[in-house]
gemmi code that builds the backbone of each chain (N, CA, C; Angstrom):
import gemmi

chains = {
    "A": [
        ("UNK", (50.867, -10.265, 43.805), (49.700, -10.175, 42.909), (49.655, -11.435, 42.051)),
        ("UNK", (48.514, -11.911, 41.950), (48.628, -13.394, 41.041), (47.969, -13.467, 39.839)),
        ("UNK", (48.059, -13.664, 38.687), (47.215, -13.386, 37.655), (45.943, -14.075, 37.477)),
        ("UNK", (44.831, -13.532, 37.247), (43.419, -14.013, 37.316), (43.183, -15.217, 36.059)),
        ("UNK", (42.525, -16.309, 36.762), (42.575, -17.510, 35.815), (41.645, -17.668, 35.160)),
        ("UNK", (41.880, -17.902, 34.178), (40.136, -18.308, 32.982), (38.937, -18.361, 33.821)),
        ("UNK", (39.387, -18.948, 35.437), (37.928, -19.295, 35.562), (37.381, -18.143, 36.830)),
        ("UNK", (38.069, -17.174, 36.873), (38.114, -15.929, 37.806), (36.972, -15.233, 36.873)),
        ("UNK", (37.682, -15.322, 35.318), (36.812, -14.234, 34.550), (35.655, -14.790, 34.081)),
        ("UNK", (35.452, -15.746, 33.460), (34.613, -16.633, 33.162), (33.848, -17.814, 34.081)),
        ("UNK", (32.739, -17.503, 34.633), (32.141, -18.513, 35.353), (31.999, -20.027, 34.341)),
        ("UNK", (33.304, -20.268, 34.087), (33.176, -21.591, 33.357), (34.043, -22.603, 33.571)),
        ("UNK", (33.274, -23.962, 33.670), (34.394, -24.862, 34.076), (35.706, -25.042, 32.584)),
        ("UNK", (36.751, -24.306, 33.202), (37.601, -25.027, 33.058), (38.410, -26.114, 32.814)),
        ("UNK", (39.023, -26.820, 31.747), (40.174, -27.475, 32.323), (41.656, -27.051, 32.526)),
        ("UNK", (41.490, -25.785, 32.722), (42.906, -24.795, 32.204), (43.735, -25.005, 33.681)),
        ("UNK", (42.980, -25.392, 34.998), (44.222, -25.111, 36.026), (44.209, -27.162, 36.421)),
        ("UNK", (43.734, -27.543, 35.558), (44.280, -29.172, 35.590), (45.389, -29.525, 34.289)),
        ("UNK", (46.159, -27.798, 33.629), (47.021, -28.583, 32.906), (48.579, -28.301, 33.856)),
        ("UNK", (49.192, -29.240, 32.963), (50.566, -29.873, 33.469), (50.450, -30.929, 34.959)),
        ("UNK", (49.243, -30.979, 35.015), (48.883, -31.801, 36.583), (48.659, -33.423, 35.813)),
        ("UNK", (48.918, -34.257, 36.590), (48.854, -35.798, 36.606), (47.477, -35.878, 36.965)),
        ("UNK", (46.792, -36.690, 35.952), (45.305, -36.452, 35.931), (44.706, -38.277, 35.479)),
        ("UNK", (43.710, -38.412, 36.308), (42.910, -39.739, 35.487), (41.655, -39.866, 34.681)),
        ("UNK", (41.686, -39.872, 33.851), (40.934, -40.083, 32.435), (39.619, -41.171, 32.297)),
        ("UNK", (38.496, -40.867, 32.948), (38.248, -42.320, 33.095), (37.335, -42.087, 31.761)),
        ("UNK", (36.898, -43.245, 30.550), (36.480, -43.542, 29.829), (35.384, -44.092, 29.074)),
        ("UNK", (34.438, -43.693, 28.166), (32.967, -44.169, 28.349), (33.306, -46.064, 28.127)),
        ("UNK", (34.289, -46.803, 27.809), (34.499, -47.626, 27.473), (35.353, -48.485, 28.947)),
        ("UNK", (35.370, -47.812, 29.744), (35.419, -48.293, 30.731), (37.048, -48.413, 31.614)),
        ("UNK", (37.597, -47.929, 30.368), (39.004, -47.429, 30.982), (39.549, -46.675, 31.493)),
        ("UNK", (40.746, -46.689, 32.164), (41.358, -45.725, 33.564), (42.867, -45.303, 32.312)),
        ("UNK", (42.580, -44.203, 31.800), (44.080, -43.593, 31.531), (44.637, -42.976, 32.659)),
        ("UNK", (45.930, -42.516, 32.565), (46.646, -41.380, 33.899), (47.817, -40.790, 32.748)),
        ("UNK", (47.732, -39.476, 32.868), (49.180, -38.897, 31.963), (48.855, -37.184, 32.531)),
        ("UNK", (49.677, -36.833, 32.532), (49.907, -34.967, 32.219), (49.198, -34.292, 30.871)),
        ("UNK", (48.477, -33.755, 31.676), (47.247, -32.838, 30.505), (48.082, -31.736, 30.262)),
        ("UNK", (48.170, -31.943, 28.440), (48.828, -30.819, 28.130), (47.875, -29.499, 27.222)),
        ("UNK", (46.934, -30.578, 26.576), (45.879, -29.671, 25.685), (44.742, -30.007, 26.060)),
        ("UNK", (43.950, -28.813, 25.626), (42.679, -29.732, 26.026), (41.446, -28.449, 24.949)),
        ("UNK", (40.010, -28.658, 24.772), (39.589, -27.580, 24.124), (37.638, -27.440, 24.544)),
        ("UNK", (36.845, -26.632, 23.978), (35.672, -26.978, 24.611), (35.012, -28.108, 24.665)),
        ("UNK", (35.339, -29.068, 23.636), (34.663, -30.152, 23.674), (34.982, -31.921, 24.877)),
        ("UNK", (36.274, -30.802, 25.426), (37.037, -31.527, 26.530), (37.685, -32.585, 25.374)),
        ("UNK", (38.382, -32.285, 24.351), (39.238, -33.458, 23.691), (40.406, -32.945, 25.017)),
        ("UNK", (41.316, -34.184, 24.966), (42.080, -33.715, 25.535), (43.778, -34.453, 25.306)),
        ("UNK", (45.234, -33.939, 25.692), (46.087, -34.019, 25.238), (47.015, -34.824, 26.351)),
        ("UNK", (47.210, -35.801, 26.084), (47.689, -36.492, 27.415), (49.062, -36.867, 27.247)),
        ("UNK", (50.193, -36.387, 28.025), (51.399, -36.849, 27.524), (52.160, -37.899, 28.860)),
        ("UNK", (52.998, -38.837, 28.072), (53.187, -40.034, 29.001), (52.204, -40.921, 29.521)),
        ("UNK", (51.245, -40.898, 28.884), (50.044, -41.460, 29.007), (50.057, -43.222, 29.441)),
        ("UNK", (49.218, -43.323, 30.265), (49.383, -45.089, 30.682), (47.839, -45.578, 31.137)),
        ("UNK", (47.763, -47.010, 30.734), (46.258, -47.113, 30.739), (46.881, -48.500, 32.515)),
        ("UNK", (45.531, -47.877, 33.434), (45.406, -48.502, 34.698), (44.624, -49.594, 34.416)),
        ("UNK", (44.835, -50.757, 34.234), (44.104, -51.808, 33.999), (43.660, -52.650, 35.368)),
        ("UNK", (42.736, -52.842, 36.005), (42.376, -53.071, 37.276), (41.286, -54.585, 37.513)),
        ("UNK", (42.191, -55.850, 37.786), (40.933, -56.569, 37.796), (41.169, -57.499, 39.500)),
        ("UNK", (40.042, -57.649, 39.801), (40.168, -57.553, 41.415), (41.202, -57.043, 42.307)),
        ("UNK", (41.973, -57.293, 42.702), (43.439, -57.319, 43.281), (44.319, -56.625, 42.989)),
        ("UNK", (44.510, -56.901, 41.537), (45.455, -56.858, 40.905), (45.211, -55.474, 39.647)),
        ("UNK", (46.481, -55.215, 39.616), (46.793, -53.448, 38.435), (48.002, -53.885, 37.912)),
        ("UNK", (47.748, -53.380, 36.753), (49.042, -53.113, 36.046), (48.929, -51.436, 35.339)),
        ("UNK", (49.895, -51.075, 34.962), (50.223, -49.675, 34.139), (50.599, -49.796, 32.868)),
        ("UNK", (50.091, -49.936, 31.644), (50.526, -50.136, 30.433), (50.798, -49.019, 29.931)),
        ("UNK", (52.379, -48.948, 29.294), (52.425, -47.286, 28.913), (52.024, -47.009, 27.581)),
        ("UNK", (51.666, -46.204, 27.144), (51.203, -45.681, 26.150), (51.507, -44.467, 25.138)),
        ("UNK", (52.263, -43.589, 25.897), (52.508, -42.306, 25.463), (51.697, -41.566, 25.493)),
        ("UNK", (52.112, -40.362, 24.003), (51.296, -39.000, 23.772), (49.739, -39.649, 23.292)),
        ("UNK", (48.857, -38.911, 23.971), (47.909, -39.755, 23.435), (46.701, -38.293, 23.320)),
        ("UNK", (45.726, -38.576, 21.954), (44.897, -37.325, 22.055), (43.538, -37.971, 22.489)),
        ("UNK", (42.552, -37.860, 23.247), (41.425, -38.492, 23.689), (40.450, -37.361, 22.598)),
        ("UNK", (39.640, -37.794, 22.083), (38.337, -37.510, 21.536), (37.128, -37.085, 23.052)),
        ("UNK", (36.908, -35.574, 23.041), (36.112, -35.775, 24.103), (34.656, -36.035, 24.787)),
        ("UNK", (33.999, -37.337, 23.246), (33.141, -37.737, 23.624), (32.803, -38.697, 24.141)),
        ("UNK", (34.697, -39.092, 24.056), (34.614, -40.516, 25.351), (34.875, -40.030, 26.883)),
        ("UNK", (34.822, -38.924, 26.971), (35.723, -38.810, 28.467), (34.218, -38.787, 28.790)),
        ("UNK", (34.648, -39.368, 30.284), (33.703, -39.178, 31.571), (33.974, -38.308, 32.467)),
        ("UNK", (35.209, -38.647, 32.970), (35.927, -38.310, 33.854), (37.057, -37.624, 34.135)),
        ("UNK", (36.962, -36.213, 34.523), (39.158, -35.875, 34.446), (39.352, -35.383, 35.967)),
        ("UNK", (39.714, -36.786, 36.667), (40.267, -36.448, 37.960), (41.628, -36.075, 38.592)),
        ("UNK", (41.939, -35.320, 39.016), (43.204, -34.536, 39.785), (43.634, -35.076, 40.708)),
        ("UNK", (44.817, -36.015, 40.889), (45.069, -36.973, 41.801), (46.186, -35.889, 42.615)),
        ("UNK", (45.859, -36.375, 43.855), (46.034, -35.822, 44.727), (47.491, -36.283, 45.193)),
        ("UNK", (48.498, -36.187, 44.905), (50.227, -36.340, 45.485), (50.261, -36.763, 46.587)),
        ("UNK", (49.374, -36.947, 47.902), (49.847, -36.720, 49.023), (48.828, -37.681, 49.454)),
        ("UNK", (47.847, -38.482, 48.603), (47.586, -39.477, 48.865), (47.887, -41.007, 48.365)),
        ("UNK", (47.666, -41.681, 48.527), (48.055, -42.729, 47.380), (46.777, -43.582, 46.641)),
        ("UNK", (47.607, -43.722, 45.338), (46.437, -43.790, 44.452), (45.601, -45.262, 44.462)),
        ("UNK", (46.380, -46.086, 45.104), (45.403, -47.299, 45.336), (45.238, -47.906, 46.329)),
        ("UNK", (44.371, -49.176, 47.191), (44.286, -48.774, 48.125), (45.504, -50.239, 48.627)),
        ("UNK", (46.177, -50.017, 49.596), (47.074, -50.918, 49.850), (47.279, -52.573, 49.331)),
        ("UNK", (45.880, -53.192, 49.428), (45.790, -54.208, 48.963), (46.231, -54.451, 47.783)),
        ("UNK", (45.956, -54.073, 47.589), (46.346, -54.286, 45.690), (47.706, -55.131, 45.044)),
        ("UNK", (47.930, -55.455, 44.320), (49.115, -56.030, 43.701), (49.378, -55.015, 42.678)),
        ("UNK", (50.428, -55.300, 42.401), (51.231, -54.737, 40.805), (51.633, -56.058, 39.960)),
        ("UNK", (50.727, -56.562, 38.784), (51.381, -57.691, 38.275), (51.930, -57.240, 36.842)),
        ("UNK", (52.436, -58.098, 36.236), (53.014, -58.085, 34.491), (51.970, -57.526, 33.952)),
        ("UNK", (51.973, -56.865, 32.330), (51.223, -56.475, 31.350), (50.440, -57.774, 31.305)),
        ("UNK", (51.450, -59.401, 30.934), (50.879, -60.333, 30.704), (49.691, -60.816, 31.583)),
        ("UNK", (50.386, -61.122, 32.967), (49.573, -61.428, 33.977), (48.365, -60.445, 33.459)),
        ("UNK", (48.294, -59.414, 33.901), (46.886, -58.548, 33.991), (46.020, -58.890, 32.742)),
        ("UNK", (46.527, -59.090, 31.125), (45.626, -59.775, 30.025), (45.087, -60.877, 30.646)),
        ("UNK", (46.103, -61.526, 31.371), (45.649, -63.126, 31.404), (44.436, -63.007, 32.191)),
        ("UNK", (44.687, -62.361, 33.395), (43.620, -62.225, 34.486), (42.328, -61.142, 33.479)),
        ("UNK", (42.487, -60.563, 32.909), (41.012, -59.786, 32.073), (40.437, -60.972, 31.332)),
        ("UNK", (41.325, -61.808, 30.694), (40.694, -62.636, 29.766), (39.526, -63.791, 31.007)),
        ("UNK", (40.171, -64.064, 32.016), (39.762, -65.244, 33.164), (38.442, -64.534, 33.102)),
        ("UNK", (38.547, -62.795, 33.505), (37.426, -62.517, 34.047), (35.851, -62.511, 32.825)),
        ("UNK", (36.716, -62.177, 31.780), (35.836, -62.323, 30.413), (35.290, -63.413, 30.563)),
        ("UNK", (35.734, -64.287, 30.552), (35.121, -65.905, 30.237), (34.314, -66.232, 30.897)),
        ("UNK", (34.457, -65.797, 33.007), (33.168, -66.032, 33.766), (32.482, -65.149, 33.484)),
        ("UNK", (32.319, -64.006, 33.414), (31.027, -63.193, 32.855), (30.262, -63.849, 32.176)),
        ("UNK", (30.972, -64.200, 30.824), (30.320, -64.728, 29.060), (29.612, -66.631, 30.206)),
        ("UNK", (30.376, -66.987, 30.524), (30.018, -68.434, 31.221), (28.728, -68.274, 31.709)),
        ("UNK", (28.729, -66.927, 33.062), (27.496, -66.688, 33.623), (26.254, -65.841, 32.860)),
        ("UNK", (26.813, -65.455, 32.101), (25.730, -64.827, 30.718), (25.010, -65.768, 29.758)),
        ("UNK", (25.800, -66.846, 29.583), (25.594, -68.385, 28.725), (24.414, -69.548, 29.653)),
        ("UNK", (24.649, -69.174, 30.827), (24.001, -70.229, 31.952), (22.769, -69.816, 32.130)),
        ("UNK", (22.904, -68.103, 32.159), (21.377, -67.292, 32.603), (20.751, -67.965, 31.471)),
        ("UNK", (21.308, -67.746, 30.161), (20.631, -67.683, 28.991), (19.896, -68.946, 29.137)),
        ("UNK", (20.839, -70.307, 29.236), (19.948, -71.292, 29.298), (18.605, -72.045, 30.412)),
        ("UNK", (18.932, -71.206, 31.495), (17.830, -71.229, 32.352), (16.730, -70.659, 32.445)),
        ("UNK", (16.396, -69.921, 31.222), (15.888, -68.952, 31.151), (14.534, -69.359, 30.879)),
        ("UNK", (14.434, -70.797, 30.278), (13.543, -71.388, 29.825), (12.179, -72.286, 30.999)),
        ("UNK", (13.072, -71.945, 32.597), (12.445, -72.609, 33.858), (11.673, -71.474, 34.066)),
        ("UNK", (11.699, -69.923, 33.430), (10.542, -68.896, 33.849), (10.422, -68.705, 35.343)),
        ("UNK", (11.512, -68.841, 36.202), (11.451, -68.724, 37.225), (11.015, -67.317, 38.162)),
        ("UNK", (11.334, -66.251, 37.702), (10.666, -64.956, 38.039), (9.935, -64.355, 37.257)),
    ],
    "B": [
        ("UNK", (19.285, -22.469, 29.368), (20.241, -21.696, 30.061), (19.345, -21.597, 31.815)),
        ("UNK", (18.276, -22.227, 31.618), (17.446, -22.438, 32.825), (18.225, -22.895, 34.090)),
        ("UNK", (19.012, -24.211, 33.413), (18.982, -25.224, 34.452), (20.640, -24.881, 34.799)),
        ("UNK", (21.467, -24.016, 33.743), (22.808, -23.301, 33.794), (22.764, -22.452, 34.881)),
        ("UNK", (21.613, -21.719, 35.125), (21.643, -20.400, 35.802), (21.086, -21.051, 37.451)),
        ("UNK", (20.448, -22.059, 37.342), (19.875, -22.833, 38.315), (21.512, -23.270, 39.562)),
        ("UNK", (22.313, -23.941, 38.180), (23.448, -24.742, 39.265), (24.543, -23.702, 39.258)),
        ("UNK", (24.566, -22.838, 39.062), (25.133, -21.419, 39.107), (24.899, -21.167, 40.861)),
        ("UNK", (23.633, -21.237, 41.148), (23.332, -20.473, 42.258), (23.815, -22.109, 43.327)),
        ("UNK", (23.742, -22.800, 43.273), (24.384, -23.860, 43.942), (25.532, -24.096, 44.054)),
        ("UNK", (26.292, -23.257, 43.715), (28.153, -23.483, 43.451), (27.817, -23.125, 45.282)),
        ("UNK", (29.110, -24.312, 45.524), (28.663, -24.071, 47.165), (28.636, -25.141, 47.734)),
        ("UNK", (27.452, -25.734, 47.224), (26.588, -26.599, 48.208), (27.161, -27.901, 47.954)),
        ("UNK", (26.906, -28.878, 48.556), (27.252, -30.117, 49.037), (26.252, -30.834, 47.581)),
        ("UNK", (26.816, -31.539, 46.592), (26.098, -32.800, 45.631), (26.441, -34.034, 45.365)),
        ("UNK", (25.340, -34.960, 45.226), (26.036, -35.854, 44.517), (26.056, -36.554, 43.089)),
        ("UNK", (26.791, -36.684, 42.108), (26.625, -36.734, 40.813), (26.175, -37.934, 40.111)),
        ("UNK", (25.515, -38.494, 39.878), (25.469, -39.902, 39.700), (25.528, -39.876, 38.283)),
        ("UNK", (26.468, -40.488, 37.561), (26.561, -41.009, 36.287), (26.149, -41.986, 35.694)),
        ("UNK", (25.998, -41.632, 34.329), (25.401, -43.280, 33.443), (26.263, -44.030, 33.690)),
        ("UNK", (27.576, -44.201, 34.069), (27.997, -46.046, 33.975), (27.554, -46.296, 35.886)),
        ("UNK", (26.877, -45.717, 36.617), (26.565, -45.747, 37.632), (27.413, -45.329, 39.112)),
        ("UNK", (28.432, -44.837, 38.470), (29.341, -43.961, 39.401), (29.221, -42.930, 39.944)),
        ("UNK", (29.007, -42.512, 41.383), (28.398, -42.094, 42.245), (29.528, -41.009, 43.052)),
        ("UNK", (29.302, -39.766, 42.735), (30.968, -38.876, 43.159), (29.690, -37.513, 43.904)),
        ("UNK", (30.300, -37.972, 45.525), (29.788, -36.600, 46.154), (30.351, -35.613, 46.324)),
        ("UNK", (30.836, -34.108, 46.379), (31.644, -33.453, 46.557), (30.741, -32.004, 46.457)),
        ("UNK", (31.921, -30.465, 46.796), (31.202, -29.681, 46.962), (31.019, -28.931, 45.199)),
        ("UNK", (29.980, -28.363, 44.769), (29.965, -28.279, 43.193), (30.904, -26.784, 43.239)),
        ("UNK", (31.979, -26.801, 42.441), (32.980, -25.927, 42.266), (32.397, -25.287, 41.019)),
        ("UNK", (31.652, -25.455, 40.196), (31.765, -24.925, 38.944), (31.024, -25.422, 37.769)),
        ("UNK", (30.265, -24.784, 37.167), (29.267, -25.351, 36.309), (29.399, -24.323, 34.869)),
        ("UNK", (29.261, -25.187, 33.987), (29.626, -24.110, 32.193), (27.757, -24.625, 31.494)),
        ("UNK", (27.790, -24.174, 30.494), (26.601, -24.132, 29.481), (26.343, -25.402, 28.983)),
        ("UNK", (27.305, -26.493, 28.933), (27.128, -27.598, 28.260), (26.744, -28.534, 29.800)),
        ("UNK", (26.454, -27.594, 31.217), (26.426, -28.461, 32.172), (27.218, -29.536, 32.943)),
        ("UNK", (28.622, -28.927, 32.082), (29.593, -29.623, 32.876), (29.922, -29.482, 34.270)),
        ("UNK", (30.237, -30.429, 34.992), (30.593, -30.296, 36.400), (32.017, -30.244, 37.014)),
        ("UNK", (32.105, -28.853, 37.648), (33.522, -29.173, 38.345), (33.709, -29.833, 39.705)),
        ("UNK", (33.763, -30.620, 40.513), (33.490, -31.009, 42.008), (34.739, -30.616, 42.905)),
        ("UNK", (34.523, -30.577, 44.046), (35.910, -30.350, 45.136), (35.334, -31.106, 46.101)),
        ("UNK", (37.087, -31.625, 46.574), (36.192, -32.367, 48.119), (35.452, -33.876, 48.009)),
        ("UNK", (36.173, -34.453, 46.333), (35.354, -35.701, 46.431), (35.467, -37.224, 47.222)),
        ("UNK", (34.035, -37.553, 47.048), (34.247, -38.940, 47.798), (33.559, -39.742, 46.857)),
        ("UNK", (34.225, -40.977, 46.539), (32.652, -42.094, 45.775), (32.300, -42.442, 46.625)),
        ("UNK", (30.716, -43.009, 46.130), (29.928, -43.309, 47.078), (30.206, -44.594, 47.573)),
        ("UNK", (30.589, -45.372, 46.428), (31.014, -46.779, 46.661), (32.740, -47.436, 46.460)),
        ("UNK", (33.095, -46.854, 47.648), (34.444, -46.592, 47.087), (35.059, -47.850, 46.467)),
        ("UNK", (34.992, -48.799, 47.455), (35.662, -50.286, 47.388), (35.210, -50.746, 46.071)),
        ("UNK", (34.499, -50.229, 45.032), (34.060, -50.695, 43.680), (35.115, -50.233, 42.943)),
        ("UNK", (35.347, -48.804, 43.523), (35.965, -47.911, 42.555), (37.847, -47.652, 43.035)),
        ("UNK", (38.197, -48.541, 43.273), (39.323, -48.270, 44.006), (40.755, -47.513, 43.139)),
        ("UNK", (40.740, -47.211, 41.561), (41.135, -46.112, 41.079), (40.910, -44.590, 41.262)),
        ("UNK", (39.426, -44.589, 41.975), (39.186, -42.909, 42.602), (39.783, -42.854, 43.873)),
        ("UNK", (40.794, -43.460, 44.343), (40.785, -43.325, 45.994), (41.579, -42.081, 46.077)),
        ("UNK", (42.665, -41.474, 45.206), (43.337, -40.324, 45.717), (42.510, -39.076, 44.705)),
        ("UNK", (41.775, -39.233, 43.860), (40.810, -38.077, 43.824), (39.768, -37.096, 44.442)),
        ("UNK", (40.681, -35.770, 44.593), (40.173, -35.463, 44.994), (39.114, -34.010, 44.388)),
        ("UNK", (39.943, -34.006, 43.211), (38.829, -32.737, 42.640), (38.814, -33.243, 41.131)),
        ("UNK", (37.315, -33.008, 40.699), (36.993, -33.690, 39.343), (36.257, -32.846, 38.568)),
        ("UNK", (36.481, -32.963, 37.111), (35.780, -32.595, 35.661), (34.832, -33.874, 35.313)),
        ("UNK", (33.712, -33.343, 35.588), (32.511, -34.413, 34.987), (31.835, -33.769, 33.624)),
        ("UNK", (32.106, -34.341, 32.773), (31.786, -33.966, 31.706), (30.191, -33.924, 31.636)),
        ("UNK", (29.504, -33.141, 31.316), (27.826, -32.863, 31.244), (27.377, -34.183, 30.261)),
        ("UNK", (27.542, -34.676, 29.529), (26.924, -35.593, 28.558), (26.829, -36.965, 29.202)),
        ("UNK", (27.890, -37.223, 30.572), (27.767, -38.508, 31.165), (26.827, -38.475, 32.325)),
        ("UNK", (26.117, -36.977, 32.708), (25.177, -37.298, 34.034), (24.108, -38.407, 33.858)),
        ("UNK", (24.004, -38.368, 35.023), (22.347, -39.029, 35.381), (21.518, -38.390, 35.918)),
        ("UNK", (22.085, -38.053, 37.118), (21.231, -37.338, 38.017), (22.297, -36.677, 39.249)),
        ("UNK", (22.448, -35.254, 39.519), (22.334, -34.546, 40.097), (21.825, -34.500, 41.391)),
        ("UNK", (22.445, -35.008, 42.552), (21.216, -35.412, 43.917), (21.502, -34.199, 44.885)),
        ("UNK", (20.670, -33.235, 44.928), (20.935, -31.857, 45.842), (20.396, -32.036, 47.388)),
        ("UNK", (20.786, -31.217, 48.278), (20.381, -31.159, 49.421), (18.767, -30.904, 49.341)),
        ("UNK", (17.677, -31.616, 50.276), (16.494, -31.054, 50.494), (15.833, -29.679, 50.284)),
        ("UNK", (16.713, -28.869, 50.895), (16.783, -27.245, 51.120), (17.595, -26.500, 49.927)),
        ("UNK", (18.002, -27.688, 49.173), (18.592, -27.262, 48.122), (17.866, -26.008, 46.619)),
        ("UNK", (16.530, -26.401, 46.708), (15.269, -26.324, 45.832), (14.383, -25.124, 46.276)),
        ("UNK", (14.448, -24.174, 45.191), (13.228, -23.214, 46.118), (12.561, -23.181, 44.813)),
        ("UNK", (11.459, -24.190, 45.540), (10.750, -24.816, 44.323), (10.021, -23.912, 43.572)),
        ("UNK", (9.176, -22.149, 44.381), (8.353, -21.512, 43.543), (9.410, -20.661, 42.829)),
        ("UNK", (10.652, -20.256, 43.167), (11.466, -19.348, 42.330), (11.845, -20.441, 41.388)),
        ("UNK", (11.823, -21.587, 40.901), (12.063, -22.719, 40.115), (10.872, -22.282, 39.140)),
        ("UNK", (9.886, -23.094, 39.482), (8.736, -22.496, 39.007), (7.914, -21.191, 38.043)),
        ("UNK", (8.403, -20.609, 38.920), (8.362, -18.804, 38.384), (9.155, -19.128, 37.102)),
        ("UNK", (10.720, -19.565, 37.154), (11.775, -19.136, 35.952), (11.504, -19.991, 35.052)),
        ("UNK", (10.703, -21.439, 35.490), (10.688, -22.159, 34.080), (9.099, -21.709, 33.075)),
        ("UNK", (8.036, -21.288, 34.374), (7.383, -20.746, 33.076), (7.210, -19.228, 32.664)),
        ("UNK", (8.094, -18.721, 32.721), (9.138, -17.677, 31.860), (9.739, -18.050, 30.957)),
        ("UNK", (10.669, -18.856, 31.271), (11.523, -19.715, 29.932), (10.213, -20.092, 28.904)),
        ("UNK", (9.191, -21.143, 29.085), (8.529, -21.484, 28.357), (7.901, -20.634, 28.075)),
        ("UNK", (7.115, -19.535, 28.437), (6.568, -18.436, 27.739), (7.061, -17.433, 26.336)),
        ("UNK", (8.577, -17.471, 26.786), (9.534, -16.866, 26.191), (9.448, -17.870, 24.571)),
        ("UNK", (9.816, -18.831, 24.969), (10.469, -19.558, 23.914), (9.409, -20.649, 23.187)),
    ],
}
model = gemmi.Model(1)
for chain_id, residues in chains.items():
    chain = gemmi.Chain(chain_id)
    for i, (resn, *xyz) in enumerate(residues, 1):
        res = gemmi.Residue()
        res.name, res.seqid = resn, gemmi.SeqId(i, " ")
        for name, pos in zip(("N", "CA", "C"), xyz):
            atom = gemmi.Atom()
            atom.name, atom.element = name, gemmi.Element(name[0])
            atom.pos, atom.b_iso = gemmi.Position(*pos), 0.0
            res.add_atom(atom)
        chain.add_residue(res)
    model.add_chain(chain)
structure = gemmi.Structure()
structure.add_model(model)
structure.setup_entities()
C-alpha cells in the first residue's frame, strides 16, 4: 500500500514529489542553479541545499558552489528534475576554472556591448 | 478559474510551452494548479542545441507567471464548449 501524495488528493501542481531530488533552477535573470530541493511553498520560493550555479558560455561550463540557498519565487522559471540516467550535458562541452568561465563571460560581454555599439552607430545609414 | 478548468481537461495531451525568455519545452501536460502553473512529463526543448543545460530534463515545474503561450494540438479545442463556458463566466461576473 503506498501513501497518497499531495497531488493524488489535490489536483495541484505540486512541488512536493521533486523534494530531496537534484533539481535545475533556471532563473528570470538568466541563470542555471542545480542543488537538492529541500523547501519549497505556494509561491514556489524555494530551498536549495548544496546549491551550485551552472555557468555556460559556448563550449565551455563551470559549477560554482554556492551552498544553502533560498530562491524568492518570483524569479524562478524553471524547476527541472534531472534525470540520473542521463547525462546532463551534451558531450562536447568542456569543464573549465571558476576563473576561466568569468574570463570567457566577460569576452562574451564585450562582443555583445561591441556589436550593440556598432548597430548603434550605423544606425544613422537608415538602411531598413 | 475558466482557463484552470480548461487545462484540467487537457492533462494528457501532448503541449508545447513557450516562455517569455523564449524557451520552448514540449512535453505531455502532467498537471495544472490555479495560479496556472505547469507540470510537464516527457520533455523535449524545442531548440535543444541552444539550451544544452535542459538535455537530461526530463520532467518540469513551469511556473505560470513565465508563460507565453501554451501551443495545443489542433483537436485540442472544442471551440463551442469553450465558447458556451466563457460567456457564462462573463455573464456571471
Amino acid at each position: 500500500m503506498s501513501w497518497a501524495s499531495l497531488e493524488d488528493i489535490f489536483l495541484s501542481t505540486s512541488l512536493a514529489s521533486y523534494l530531496d531530488k537534484k533539481l535545475l533552477v533556471l532563473l528570470r535573470d538568466g541563470r542555471k542553479l542545480l542543488g537538492i530541493l529541500r523547501s519549497f511553498d505556494q509561491f514556489a520560493n524555494a530551498v536549495l541545499e548544496g546549491a551550485c550555479e551552472r555557468v555556460i558560455v559556448g563550449d565551455l561550463y563551470c559549477d560554482i558552489p554556492l551552498g544553502l540557498y533560498v530562491i524568492r519565487g518570483e524569479n524562478v522559471v524553471l524547476i527541472g528534475e534531472l534525470d540520473l540516467e542521463r547525462e546532463e550535458l551534451p558531450p562536447h562541452m568542456t569543464r573549465v576554472s571558476a576563473a576561466d568561465i568569468r574570463r570567457a563571460q566577460k569576452a562574451e560581454r564585450d562582443a555583445t556591448d561591441l556589436k550593440g555599439s556598432m548597430r548603434k552607430r550605423m544606425e544613422f545609414l537608415d538602411l531598413d | 478559474m475558466l482557463f484552470f478548468s480548461y487545462f484540467k481537461d487537457l492533462v494528457g495531451r501532448e503541449v508545447t510551452v513557450e516562455l517569455k525568455n523564449d524557451l520552448a519545452i514540449r512535453g505531455t501536460l502532467h498537471s495544472v494548479d490555479q495560479y496556472l502553473n505547469i507540470k510537464l512529463e516527457n520533455t523535449r526543448v524545442v531548440d535543444q542545441d541552444k539550451y544544452p543545460h535542459m538535455l537530461s530534463v526530463r520532467n518540469c515545474f513551469i511556473r505560470g507567471s513565465v508563460v507565453r503561450y501554451v501551443q495545443l494540438p489542433p483537436d485540442g479545442v472544442d471551440i463551442d464548449l469553450l465558447h458556451d463556458a466563457t460567456r457564462r463566466e462573463a455573464r456571471g461576473g
